[in-house]
Biopython code that builds the backbone (N, CA, C, O; Angstrom):
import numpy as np
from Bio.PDB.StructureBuilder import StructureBuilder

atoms = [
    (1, "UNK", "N", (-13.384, 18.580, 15.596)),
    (1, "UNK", "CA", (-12.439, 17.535, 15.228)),
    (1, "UNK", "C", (-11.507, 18.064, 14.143)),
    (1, "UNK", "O", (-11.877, 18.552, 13.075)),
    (2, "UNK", "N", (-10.396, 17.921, 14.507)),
    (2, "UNK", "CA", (-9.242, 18.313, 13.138)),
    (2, "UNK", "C", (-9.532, 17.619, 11.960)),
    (2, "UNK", "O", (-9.507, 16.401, 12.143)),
    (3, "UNK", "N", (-9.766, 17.915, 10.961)),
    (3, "UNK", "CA", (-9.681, 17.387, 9.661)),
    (3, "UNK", "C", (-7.981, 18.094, 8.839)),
    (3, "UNK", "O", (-7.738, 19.237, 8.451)),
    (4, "UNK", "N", (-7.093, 16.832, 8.833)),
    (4, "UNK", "CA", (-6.000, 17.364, 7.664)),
    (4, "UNK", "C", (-6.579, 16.719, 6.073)),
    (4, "UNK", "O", (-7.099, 15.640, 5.788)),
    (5, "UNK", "N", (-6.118, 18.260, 5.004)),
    (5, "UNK", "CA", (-6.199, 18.181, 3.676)),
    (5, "UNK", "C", (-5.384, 18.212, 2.905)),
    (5, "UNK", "O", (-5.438, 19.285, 2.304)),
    (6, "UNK", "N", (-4.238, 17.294, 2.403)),
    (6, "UNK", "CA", (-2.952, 16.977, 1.774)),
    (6, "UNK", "C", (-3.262, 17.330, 0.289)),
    (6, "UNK", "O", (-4.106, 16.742, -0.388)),
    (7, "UNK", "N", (-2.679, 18.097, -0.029)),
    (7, "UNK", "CA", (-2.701, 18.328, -1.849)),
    (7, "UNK", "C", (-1.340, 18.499, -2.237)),
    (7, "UNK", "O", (-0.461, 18.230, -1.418)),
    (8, "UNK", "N", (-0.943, 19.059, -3.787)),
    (8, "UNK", "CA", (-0.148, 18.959, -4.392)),
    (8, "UNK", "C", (0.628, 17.999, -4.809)),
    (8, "UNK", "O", (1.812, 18.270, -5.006)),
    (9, "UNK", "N", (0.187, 16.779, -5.019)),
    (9, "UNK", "CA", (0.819, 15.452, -5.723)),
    (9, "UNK", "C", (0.270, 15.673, -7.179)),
    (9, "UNK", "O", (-0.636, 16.424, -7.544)),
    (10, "UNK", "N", (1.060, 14.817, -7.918)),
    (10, "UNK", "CA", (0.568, 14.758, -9.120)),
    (10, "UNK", "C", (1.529, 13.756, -9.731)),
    (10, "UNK", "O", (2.177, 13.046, -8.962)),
    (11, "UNK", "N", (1.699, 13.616, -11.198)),
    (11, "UNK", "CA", (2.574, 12.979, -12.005)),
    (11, "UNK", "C", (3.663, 13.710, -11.920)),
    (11, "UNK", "O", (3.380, 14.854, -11.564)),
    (12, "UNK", "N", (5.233, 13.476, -12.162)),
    (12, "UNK", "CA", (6.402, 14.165, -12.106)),
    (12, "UNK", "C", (7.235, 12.791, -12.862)),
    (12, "UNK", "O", (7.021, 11.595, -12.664)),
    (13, "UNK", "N", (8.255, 13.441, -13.794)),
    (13, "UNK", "CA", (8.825, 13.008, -14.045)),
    (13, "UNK", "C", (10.491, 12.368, -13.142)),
    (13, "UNK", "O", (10.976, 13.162, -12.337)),
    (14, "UNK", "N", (11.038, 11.349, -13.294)),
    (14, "UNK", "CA", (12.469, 11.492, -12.527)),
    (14, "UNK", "C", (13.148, 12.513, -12.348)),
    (14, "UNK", "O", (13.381, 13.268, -13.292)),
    (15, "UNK", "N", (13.573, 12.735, -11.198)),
    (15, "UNK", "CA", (14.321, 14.170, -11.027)),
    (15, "UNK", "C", (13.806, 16.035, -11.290)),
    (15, "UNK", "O", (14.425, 17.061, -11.571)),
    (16, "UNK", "N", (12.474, 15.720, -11.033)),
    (16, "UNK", "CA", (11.459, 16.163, -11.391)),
    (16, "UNK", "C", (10.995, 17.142, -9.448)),
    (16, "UNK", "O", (11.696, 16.818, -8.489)),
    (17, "UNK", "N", (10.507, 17.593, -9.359)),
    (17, "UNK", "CA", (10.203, 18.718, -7.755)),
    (17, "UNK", "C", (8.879, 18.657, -8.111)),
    (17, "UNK", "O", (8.398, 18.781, -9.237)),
    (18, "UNK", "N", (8.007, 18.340, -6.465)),
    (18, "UNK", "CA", (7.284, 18.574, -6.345)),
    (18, "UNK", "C", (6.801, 19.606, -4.825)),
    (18, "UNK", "O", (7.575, 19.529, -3.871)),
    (19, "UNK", "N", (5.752, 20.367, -4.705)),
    (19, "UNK", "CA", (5.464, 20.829, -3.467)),
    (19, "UNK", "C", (4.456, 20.645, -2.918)),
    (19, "UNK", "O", (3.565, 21.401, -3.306)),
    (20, "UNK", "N", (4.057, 19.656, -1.832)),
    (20, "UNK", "CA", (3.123, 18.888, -1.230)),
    (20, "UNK", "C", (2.844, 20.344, -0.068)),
    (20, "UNK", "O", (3.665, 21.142, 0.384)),
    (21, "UNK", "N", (1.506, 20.253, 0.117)),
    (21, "UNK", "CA", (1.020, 21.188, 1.267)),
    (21, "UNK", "C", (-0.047, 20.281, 1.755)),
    (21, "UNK", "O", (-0.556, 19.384, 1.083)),
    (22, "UNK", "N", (-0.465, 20.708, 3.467)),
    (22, "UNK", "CA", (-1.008, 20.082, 4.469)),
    (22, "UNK", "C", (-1.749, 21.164, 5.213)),
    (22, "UNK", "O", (-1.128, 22.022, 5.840)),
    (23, "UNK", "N", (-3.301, 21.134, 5.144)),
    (23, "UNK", "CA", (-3.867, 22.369, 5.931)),
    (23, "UNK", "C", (-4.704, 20.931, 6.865)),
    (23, "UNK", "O", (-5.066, 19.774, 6.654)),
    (24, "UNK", "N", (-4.682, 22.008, 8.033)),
    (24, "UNK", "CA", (-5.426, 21.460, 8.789)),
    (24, "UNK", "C", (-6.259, 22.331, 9.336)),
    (24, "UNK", "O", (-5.805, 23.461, 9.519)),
    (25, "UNK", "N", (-7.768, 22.040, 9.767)),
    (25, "UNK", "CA", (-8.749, 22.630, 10.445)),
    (25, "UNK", "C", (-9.571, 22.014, 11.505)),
    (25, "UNK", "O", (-9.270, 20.920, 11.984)),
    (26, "UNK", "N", (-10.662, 22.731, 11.905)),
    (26, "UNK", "CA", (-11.354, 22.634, 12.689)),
    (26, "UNK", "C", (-10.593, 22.416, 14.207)),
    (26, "UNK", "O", (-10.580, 21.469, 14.992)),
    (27, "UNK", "N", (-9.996, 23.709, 14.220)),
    (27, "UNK", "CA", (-9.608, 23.550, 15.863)),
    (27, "UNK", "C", (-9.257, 25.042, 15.945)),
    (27, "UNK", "O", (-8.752, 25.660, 15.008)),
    (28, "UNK", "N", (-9.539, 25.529, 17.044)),
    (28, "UNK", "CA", (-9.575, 27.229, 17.276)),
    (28, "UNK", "C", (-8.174, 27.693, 17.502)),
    (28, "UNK", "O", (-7.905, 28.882, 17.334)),
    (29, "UNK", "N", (-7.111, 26.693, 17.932)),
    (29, "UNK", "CA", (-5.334, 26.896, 18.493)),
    (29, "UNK", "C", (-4.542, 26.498, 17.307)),
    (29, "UNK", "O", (-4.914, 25.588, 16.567)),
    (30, "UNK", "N", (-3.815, 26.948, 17.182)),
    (30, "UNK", "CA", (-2.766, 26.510, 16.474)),
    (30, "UNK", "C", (-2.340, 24.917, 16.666)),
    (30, "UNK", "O", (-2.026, 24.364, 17.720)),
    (31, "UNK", "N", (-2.412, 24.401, 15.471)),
    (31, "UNK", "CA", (-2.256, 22.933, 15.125)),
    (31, "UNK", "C", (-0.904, 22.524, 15.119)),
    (31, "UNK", "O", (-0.219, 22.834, 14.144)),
    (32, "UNK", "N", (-0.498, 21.998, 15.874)),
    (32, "UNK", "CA", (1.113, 21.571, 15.650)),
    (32, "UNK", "C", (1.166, 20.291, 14.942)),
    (32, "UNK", "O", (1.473, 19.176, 15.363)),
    (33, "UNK", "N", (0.770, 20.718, 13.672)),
    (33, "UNK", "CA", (1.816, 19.614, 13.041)),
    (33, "UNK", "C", (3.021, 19.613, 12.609)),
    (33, "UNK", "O", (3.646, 20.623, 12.285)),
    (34, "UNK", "N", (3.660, 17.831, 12.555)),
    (34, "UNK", "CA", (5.279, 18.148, 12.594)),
    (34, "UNK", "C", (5.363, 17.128, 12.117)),
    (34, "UNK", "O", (6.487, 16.952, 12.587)),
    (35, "UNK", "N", (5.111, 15.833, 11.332)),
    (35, "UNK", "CA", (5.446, 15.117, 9.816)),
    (35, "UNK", "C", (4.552, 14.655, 8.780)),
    (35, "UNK", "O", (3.347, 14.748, 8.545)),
    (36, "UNK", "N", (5.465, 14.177, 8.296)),
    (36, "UNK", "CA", (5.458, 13.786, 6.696)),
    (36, "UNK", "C", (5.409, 12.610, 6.429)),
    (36, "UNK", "O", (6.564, 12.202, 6.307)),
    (37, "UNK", "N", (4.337, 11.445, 6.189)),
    (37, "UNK", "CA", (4.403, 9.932, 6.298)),
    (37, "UNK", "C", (4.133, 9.839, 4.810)),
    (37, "UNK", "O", (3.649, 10.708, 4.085)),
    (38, "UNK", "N", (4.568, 8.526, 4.469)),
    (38, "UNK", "CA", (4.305, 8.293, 3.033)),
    (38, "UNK", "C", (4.193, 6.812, 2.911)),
    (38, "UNK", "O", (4.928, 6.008, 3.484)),
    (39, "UNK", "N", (3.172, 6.516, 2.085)),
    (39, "UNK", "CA", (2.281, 5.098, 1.969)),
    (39, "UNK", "C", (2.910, 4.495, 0.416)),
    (39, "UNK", "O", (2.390, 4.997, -0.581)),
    (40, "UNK", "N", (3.782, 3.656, 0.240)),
    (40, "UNK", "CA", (4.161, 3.146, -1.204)),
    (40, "UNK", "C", (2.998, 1.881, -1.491)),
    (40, "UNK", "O", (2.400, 1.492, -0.488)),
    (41, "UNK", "N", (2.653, 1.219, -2.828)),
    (41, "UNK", "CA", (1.671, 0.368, -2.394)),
    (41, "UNK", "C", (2.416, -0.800, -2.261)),
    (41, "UNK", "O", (3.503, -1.146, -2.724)),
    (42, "UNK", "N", (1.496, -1.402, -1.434)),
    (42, "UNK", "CA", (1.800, -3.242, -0.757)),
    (42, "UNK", "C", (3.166, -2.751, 0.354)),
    (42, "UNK", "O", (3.952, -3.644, 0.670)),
    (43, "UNK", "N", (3.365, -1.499, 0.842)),
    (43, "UNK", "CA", (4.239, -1.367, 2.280)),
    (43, "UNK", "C", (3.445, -0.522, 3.101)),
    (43, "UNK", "O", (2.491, 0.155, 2.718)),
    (44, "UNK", "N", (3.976, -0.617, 4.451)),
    (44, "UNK", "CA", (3.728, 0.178, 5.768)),
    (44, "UNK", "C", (3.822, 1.129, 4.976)),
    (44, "UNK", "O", (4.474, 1.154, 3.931)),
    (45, "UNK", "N", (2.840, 2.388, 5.672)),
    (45, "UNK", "CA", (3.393, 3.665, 5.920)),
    (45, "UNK", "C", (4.363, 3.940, 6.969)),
    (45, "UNK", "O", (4.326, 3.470, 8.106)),
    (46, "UNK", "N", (5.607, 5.080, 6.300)),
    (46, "UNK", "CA", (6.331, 5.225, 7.072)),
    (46, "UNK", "C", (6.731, 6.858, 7.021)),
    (46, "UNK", "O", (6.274, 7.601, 6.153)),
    (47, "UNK", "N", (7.596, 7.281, 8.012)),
    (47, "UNK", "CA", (7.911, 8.648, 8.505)),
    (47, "UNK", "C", (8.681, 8.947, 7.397)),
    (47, "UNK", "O", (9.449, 8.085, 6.970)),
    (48, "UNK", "N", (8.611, 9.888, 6.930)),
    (48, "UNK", "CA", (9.238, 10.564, 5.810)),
    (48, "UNK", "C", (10.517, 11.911, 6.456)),
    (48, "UNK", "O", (11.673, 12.131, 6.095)),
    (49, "UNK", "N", (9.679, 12.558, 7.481)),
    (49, "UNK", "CA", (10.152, 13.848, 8.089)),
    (49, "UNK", "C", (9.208, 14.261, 9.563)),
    (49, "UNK", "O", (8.001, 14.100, 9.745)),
    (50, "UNK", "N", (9.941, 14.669, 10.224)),
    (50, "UNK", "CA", (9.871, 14.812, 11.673)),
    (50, "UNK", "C", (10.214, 16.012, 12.207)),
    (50, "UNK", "O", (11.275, 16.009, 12.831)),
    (51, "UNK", "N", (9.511, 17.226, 12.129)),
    (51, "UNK", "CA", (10.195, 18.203, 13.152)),
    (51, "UNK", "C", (10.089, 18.140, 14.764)),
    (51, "UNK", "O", (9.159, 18.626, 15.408)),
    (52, "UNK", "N", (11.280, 17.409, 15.342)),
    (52, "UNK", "CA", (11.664, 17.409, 16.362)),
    (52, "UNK", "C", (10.944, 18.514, 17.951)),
    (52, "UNK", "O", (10.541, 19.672, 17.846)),
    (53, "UNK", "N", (10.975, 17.906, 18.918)),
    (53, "UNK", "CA", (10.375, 18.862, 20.073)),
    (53, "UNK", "C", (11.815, 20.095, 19.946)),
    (53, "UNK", "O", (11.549, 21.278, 20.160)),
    (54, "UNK", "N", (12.571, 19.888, 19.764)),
    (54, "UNK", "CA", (14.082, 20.959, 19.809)),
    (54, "UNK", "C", (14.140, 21.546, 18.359)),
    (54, "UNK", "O", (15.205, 22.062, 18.019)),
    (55, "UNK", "N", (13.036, 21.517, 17.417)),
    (55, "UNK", "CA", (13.357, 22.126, 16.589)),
    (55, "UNK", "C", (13.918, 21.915, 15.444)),
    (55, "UNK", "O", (14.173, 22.807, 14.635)),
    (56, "UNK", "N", (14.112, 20.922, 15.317)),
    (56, "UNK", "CA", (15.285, 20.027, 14.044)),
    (56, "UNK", "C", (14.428, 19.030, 13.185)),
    (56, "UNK", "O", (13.561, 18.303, 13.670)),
    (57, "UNK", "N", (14.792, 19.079, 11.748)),
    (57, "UNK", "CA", (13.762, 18.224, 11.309)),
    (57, "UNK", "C", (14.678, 16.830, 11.293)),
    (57, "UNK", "O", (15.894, 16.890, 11.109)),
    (58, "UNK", "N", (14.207, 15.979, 11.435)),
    (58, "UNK", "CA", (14.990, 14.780, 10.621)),
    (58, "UNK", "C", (14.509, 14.203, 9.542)),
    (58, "UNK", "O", (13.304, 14.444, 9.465)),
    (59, "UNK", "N", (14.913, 13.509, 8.611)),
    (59, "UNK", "CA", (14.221, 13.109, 7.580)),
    (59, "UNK", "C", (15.087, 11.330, 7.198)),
    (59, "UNK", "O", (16.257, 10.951, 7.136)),
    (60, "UNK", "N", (14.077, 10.836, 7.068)),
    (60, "UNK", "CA", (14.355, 9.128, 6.394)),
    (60, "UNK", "C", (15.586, 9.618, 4.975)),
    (60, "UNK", "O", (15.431, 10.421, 4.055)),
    (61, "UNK", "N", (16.693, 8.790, 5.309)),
    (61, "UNK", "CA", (17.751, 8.627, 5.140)),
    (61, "UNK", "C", (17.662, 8.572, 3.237)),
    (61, "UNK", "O", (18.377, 9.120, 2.398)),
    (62, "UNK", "N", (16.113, 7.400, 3.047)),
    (62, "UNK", "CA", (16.005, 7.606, 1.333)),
    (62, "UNK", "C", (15.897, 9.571, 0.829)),
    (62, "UNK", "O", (16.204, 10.142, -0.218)),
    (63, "UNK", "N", (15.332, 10.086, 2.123)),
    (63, "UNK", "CA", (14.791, 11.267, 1.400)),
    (63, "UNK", "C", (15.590, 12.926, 1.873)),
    (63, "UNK", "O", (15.256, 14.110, 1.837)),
    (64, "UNK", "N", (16.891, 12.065, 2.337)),
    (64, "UNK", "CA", (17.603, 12.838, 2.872)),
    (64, "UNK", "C", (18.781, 13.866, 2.056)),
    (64, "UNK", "O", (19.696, 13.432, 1.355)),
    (65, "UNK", "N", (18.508, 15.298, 2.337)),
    (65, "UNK", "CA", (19.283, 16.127, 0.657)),
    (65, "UNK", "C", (18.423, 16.235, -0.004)),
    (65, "UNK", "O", (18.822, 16.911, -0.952)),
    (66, "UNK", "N", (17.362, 15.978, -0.147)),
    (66, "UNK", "CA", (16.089, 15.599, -1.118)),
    (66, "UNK", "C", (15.032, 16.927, -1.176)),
    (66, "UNK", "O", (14.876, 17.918, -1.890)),
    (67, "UNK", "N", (14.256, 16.181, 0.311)),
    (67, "UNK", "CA", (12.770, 16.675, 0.729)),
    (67, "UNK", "C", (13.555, 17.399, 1.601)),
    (67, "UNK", "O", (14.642, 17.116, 2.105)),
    (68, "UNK", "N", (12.619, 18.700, 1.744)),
    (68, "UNK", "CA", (12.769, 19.666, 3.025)),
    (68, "UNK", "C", (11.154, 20.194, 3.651)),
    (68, "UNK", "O", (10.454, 20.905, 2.930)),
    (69, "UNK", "N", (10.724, 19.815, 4.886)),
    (69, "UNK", "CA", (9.192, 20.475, 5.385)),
    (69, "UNK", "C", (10.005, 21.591, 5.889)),
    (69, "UNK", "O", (11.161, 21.931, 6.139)),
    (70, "UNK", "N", (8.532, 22.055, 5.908)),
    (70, "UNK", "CA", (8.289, 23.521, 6.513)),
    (70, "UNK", "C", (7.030, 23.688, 6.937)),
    (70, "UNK", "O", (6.135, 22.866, 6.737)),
    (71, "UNK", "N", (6.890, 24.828, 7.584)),
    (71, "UNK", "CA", (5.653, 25.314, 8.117)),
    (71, "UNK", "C", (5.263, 26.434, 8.268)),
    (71, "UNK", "O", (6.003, 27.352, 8.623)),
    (72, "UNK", "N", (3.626, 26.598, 7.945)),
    (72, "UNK", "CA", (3.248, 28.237, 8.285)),
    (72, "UNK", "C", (2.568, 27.967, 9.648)),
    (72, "UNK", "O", (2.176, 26.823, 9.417)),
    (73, "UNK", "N", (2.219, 28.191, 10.722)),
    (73, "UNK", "CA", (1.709, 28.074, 11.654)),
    (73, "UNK", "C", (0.735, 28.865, 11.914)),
    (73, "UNK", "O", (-0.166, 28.582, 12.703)),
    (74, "UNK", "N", (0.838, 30.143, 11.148)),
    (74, "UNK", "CA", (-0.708, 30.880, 10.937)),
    (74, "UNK", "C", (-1.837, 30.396, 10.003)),
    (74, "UNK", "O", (-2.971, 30.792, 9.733)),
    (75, "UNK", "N", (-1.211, 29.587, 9.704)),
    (75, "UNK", "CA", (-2.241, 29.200, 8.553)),
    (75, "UNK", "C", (-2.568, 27.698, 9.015)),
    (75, "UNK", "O", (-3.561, 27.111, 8.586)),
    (76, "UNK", "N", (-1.716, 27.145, 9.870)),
    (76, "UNK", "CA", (-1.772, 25.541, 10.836)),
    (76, "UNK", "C", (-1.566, 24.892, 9.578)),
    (76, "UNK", "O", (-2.184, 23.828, 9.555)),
    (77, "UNK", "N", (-0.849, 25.154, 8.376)),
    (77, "UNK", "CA", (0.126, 24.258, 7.354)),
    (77, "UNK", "C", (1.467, 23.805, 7.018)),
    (77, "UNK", "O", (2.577, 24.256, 7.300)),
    (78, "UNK", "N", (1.247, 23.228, 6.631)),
    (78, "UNK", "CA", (2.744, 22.104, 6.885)),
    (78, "UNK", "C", (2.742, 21.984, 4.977)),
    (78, "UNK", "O", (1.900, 21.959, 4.078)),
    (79, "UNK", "N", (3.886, 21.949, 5.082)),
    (79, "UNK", "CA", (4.674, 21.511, 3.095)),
    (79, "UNK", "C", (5.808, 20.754, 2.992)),
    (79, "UNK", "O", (6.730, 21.106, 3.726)),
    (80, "UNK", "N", (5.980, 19.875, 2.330)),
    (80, "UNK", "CA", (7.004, 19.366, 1.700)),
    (80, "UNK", "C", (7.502, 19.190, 0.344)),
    (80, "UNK", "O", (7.112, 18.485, -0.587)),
    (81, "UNK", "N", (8.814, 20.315, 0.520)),
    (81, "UNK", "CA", (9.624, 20.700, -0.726)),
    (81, "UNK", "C", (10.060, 19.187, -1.414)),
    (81, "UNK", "O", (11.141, 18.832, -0.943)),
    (82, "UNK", "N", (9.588, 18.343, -2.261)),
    (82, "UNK", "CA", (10.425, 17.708, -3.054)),
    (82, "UNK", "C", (11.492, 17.790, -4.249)),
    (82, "UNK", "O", (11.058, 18.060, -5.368)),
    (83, "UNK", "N", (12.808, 17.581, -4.079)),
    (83, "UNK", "CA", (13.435, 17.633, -5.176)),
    (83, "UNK", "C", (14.078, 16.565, -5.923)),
    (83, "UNK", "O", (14.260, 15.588, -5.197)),
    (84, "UNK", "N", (14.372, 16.448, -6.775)),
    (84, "UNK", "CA", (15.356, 15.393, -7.485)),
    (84, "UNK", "C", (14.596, 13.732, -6.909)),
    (84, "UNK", "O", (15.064, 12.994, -6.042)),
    (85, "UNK", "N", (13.419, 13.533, -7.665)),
    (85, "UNK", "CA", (12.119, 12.723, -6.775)),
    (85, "UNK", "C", (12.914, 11.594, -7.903)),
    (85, "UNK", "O", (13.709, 11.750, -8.830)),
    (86, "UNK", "N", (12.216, 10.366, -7.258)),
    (86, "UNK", "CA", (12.998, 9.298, -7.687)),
    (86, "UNK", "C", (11.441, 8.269, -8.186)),
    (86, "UNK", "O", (10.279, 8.530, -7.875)),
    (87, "UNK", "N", (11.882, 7.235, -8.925)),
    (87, "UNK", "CA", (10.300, 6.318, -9.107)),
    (87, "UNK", "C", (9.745, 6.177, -7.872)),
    (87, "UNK", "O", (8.562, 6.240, -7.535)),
    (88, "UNK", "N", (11.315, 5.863, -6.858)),
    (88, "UNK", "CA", (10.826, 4.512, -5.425)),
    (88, "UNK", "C", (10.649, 6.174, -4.796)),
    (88, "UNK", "O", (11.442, 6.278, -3.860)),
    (89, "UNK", "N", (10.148, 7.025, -4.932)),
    (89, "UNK", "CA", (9.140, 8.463, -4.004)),
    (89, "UNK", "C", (7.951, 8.072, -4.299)),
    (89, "UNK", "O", (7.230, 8.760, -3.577)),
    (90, "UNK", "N", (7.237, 7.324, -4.975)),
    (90, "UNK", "CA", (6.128, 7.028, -5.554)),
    (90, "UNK", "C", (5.192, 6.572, -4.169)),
    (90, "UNK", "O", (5.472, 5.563, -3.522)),
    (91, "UNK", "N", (4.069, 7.458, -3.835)),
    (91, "UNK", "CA", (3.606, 6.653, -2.209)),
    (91, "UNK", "C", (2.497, 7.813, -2.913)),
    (91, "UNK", "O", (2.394, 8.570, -3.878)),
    (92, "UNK", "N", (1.602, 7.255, -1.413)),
    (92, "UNK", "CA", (0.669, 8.383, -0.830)),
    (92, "UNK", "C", (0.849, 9.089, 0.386)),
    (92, "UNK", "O", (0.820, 8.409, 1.412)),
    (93, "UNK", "N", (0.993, 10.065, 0.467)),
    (93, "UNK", "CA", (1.580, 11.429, 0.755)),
    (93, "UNK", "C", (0.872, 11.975, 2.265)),
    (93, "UNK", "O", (-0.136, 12.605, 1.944)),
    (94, "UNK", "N", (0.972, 11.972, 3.284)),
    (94, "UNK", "CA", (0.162, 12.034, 3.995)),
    (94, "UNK", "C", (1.182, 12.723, 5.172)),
    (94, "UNK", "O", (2.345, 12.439, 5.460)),
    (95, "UNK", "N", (0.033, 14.002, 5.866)),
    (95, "UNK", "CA", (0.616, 15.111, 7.143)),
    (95, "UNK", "C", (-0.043, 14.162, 8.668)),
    (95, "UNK", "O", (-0.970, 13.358, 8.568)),
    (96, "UNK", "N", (0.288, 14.312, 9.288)),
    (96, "UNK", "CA", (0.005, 14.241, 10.828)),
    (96, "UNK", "C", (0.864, 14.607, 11.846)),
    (96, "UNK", "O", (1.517, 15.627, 11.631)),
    (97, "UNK", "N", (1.030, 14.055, 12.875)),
    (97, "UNK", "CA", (1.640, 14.640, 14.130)),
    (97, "UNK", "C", (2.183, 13.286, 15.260)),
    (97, "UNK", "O", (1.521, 13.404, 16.291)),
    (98, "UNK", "N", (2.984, 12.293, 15.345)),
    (98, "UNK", "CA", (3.406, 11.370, 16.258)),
    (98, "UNK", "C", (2.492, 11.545, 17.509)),
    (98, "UNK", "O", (2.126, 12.683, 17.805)),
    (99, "UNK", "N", (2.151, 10.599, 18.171)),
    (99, "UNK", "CA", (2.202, 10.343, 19.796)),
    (99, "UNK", "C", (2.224, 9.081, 20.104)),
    (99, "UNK", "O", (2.273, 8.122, 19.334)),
    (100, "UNK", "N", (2.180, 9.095, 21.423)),
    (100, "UNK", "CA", (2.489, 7.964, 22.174)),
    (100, "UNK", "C", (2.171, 6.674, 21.468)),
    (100, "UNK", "O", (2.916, 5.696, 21.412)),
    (101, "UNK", "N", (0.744, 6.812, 20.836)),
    (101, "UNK", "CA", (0.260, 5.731, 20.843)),
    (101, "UNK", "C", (-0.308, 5.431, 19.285)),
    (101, "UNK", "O", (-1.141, 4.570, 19.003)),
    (102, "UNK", "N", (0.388, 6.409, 18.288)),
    (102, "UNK", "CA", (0.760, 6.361, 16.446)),
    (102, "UNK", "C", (0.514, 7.770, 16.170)),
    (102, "UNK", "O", (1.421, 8.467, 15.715)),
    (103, "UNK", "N", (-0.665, 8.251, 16.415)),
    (103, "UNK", "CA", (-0.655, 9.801, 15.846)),
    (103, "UNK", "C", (-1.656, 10.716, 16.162)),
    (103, "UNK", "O", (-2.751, 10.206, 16.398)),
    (104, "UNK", "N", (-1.579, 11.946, 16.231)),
    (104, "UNK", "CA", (-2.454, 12.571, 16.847)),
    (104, "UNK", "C", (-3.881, 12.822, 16.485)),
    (104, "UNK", "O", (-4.831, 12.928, 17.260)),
    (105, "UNK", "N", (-3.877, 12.914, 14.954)),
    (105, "UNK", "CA", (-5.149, 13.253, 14.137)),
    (105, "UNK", "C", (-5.389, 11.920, 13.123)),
    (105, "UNK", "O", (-4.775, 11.112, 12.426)),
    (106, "UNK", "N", (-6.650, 12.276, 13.535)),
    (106, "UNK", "CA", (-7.124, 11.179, 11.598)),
    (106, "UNK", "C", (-6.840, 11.481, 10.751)),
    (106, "UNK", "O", (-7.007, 12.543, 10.152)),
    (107, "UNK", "N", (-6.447, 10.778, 10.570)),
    (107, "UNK", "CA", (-5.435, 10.504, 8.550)),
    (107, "UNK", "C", (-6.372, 11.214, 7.945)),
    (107, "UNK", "O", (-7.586, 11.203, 8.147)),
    (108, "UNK", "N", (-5.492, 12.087, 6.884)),
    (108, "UNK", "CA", (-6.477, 12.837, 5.851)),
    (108, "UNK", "C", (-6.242, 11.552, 4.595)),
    (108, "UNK", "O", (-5.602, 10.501, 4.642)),
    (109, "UNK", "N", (-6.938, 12.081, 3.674)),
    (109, "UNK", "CA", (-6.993, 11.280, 2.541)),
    (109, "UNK", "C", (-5.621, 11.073, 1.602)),
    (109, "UNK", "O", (-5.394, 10.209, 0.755)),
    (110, "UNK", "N", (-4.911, 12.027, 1.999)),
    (110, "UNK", "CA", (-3.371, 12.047, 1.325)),
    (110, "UNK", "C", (-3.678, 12.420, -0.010)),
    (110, "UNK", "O", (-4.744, 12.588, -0.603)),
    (111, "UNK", "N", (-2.209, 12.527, -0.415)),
    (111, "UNK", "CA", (-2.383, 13.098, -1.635)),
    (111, "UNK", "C", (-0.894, 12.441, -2.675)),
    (111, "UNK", "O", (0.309, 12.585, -2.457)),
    (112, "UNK", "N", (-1.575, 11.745, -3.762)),
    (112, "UNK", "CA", (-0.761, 10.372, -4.787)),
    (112, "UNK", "C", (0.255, 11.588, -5.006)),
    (112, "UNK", "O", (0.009, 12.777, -5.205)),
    (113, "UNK", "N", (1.303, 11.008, -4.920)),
    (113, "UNK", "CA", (2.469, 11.039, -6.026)),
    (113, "UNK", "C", (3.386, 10.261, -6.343)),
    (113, "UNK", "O", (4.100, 9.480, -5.713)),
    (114, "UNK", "N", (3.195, 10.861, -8.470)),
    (114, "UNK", "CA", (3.624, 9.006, -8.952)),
    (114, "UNK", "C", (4.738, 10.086, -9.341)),
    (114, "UNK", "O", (4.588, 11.304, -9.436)),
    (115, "UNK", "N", (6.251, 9.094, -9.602)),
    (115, "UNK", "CA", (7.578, 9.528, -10.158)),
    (115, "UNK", "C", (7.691, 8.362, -10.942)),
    (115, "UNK", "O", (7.870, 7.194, -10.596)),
    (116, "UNK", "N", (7.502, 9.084, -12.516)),
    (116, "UNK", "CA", (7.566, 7.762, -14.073)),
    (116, "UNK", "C", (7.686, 8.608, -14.887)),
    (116, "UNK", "O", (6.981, 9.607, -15.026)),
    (117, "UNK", "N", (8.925, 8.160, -15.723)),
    (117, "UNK", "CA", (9.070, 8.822, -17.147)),
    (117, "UNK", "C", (7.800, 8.408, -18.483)),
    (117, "UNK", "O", (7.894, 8.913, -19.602)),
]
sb = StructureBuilder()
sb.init_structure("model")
sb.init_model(0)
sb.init_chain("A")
sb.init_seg("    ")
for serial, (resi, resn, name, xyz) in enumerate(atoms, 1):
    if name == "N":
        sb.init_residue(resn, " ", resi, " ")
    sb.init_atom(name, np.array(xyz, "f"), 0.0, 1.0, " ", f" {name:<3s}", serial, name[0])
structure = sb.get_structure()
């Protein structure tokens, strides 16, 4: 069973960078993961970043110019570059993969990040 492990959150100040990483294991193939969801409290989680079947990331319009993912695929990890982070970035931080029917893997535990002076 895939287990994803989200780290690198922490405290950051406004306008402040952070770099979120996403390992995933327990599977012998290369893991395609391809976003970035983020949990604020008392809202949905929602899509943060999306690398596309063609290759293209898209990213939610708040976090757009902002955040940039990436990926190592030898390593089946996924990151998201934060920059110039705002209070309302303040969520829990969480990797997976879309399908048909919400997402491919069980939610890892995510990983907090607060933006407060």
């Amino acid at each position: 069973q895939v287990q994803l492990v989200e780290s690198g959150g922490g405290l950051v100040q406004p306008g402040g960078s952070l770099r979120l990483s996403c390992a995933a294991s327990g599977s012998g193939f290369t893991i395609n993961l391809r976003a970035w969801y983020r949990q604020a409290p008392g809202k949905e989680r929602e899509l943060v970043a999306l690398k596309t079947s063609g290759g293209t990331t898209n990213y939610a319009d708040s976090v757009k110019g902002r955040f940039t993912m990436s990926r190592d695929n030898a390593k089946n990890t996924v990151y998201l570059q934060m920059n110039s982070l705002k209070p309302e970035d303040t969520a829990v931080y969480y990797c997976n993969s879309p399908s048909a029917t919400g997402v491919r893997f069980r939610w890892g535990q995510g990983t907090q990040v607060t933006v407060s002076s």
